[in-house]
C-alpha positions as CSV (number, residue, x, y, z in Angstrom):
1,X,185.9,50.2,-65.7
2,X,185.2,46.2,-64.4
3,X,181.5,45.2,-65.0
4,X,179.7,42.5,-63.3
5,X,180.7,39.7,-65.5
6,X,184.6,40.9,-65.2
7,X,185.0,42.9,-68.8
8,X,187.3,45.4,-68.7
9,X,186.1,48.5,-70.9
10,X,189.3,51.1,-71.4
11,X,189.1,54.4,-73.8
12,X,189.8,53.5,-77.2
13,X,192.7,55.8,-77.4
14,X,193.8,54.1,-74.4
15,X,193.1,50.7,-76.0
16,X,195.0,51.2,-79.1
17,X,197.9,52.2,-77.0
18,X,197.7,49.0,-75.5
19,X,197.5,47.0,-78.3
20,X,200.2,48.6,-80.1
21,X,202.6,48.1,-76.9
22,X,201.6,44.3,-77.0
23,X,202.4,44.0,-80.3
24,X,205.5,41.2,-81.1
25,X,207.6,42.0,-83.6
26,X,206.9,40.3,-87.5
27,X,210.2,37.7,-87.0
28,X,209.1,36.7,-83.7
29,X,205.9,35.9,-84.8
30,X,207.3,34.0,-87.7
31,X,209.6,32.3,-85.5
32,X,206.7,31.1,-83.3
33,X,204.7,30.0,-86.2
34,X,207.3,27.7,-87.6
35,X,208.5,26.3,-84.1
36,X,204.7,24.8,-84.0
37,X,204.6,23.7,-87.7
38,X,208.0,22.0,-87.2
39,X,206.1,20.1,-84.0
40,X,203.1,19.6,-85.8
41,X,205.0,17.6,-88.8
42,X,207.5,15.6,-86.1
43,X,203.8,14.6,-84.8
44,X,202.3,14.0,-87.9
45,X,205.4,12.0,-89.0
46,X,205.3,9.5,-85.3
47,X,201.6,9.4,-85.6
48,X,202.1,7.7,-89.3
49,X,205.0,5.3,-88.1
50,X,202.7,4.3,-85.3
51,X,199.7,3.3,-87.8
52,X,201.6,1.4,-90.4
């Protein structure tokens, strides 16, 4: 069911299948996580050479 302001409302037994589809795996996740934290340091690290 859509309402007016476009939410979607499901069953919850429908929505935890859902949810439990769309679920990643643990070592994807972690592999996600330190893809960005490895970006966010190589950042950090430029934005430092740029200010000294």
């Amino acid at each position: 069911m859509v309402d007016r302001q476009g939410v979607i409302r499901v069953h919850p037994q429908l929505g935890r299948v859902v949810v439990t589809k769309a679920m990643l795996p643990d070592n994807v996740i972690r592999e996600e996580i330190n893809a960005y934290m490895g970006l966010l340091k190589r950042l950090g690290n430029n934005k430092l050479a740029v200010t000294r």
